[in-house]
C-alpha positions as CSV (number, residue, x, y, z in Angstrom):
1,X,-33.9,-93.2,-30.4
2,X,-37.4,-93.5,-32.0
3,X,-38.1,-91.2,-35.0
4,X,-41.4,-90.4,-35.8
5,X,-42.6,-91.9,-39.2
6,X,-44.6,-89.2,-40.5
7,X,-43.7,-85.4,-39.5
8,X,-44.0,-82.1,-40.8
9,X,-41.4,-80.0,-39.3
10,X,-39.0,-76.8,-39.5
11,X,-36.6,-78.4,-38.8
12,X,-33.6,-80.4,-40.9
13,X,-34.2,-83.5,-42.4
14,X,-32.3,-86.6,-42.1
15,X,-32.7,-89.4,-44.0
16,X,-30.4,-91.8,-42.5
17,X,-32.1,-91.1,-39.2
18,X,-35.5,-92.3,-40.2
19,X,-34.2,-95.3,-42.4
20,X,-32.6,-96.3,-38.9
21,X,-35.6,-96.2,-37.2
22,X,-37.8,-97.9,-39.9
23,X,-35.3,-100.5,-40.2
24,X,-35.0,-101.5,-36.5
25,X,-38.1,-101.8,-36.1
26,X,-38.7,-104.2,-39.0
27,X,-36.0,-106.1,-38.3
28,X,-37.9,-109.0,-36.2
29,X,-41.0,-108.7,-38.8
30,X,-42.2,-111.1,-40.6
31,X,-38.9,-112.3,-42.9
32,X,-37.3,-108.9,-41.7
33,X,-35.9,-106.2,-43.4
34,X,-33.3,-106.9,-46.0
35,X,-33.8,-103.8,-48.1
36,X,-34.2,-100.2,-47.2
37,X,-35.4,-97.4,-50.2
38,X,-34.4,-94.0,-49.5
39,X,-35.5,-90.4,-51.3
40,X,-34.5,-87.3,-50.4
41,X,-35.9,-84.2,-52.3
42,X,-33.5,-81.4,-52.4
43,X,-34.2,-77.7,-53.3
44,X,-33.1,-76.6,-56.6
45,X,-30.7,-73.8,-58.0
46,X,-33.1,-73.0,-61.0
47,X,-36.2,-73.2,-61.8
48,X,-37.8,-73.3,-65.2
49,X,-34.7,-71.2,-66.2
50,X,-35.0,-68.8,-63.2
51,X,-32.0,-68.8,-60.3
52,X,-34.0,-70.1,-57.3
53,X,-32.7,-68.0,-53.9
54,X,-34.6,-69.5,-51.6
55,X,-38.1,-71.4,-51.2
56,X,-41.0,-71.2,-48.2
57,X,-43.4,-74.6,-47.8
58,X,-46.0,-74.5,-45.9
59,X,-48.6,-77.1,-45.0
60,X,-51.6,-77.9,-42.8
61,X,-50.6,-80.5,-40.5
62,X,-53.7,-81.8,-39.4
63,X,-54.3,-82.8,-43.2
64,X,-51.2,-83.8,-44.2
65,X,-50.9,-85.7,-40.7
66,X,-54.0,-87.8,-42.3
67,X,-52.5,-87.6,-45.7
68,X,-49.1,-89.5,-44.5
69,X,-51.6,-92.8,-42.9
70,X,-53.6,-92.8,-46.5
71,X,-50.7,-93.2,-47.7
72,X,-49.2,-95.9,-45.2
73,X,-52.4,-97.8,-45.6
74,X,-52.3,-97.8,-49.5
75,X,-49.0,-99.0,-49.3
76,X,-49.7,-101.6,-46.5
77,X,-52.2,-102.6,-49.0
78,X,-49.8,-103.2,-52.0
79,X,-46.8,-104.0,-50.2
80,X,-48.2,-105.9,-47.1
81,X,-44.8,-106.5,-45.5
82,X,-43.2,-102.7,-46.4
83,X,-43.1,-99.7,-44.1
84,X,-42.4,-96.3,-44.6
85,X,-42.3,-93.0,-43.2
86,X,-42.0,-89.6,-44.3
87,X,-40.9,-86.1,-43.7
88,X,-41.4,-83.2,-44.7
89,X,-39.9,-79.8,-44.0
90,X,-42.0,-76.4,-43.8
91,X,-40.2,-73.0,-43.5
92,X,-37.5,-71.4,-45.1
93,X,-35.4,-73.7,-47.1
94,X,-32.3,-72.6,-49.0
95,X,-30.8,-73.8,-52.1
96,X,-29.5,-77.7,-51.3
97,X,-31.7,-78.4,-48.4
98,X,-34.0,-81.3,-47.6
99,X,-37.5,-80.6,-48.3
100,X,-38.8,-84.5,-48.1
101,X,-37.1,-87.4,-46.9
102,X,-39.1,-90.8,-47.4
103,X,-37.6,-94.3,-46.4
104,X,-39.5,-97.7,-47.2
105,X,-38.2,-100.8,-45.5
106,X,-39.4,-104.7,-46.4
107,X,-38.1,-107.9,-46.6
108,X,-36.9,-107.6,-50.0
109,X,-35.3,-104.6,-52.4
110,X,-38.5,-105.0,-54.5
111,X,-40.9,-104.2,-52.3
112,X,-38.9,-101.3,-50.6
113,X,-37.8,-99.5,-54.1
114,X,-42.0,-99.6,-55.4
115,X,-42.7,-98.5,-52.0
116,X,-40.7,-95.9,-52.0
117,X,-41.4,-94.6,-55.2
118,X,-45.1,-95.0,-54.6
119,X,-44.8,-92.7,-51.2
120,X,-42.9,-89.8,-53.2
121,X,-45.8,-90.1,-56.2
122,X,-49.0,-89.8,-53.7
123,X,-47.1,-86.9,-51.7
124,X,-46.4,-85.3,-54.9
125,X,-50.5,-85.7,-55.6
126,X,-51.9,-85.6,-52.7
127,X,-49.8,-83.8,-49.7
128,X,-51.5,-80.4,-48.6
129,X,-48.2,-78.1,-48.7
130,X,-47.7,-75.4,-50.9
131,X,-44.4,-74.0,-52.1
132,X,-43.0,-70.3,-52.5
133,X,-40.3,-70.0,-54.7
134,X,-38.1,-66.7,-54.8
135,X,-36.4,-66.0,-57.3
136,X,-33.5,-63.4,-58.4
137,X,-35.6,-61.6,-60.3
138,X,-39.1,-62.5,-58.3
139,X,-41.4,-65.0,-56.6
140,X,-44.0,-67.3,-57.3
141,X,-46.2,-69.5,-55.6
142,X,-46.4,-73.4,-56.8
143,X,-49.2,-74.9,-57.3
144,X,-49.0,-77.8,-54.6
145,X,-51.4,-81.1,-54.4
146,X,-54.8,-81.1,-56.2
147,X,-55.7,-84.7,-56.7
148,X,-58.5,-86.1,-54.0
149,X,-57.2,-88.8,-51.6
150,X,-60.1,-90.7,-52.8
151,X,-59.3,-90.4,-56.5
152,X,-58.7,-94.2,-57.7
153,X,-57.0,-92.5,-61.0
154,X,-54.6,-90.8,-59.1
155,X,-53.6,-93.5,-57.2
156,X,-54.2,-95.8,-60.3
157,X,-51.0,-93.5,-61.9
158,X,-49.0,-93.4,-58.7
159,X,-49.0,-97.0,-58.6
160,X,-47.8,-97.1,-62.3
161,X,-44.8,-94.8,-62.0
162,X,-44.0,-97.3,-59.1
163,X,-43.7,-100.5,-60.8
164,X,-42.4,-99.2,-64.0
């Protein structure tokens, strides 16, 4: 079964599904796919010292829809043989969920790991979802993705933390 490689959804994530996917359908590619990359971003207990109870994202899909193929074509640009997809949950999302599962398949571990990496930074900067944290003793709203898709220094940094 084909999985999507881009979504913003309510529902669970799964990793595993989507490497699948990615990895099948690189596997007659160019040299193939002999490494897959895998992140999963998980919710956590506590927050800048506060107990986290539960967290609401929500995003504009049309955005982040065009968001996800930026980012595909800046790392189609780098990594010329590497895929990736993403996902991304919106909703309520209690303490251990999935909020953002990102596989990056290419020919070799390289390639997959800075890809990878490189998906999870430009999310992180550019991805139009916003997070609402509650707390025990609270809520708050987190600031979500400011920097412009068109902003070389913000892609300039993502690409650092990648090949660190």
């Amino acid at each position: 079964m084909s999985v999507p490689r881009f979504l913003v959804t309510s529902e669970p994530l799964s990793v595993e599904r989507l490497a699948s996917s990615l990895e099948a359908a690189a596997r007659h590619a160019g040299e193939g796919c002999g490494g897959i990359a895998t992140f999963v971003g998980v919710v956590r207990a506590t927050h800048k010292g506060r107990v986290v109870t539960y967290l609401e994202y929500e995003a504009f899909q049309p955005l982040a829809m065009k968001a996800f193929d930026r980012i595909d074509a800046e790392i189609r640009a780098a990594w010329p043989d590497a895929g990736v997809g993403i996902h991304h949950r919106v909703g309520r999302l209690d303490v251990g969920e999935a909020s953002v599962a990102i596989a990056a398949v290419a020919a070799h571990r390289d390639e997959a790991f800075r890809a990878c990496r490189y998906a999870i930074e430009r999310v992180k900067q550019v991805l139009p979802v916003w997070k609402h944290e509650y707390f025990a003793d609270g809520d708050a709203w987190v600031e979500g993705a400011v920097a412009d898709v068109d902003d070389e220094a913000a892609r300039t940094r993502a690409r650092e933390v990648a090949c660190a």
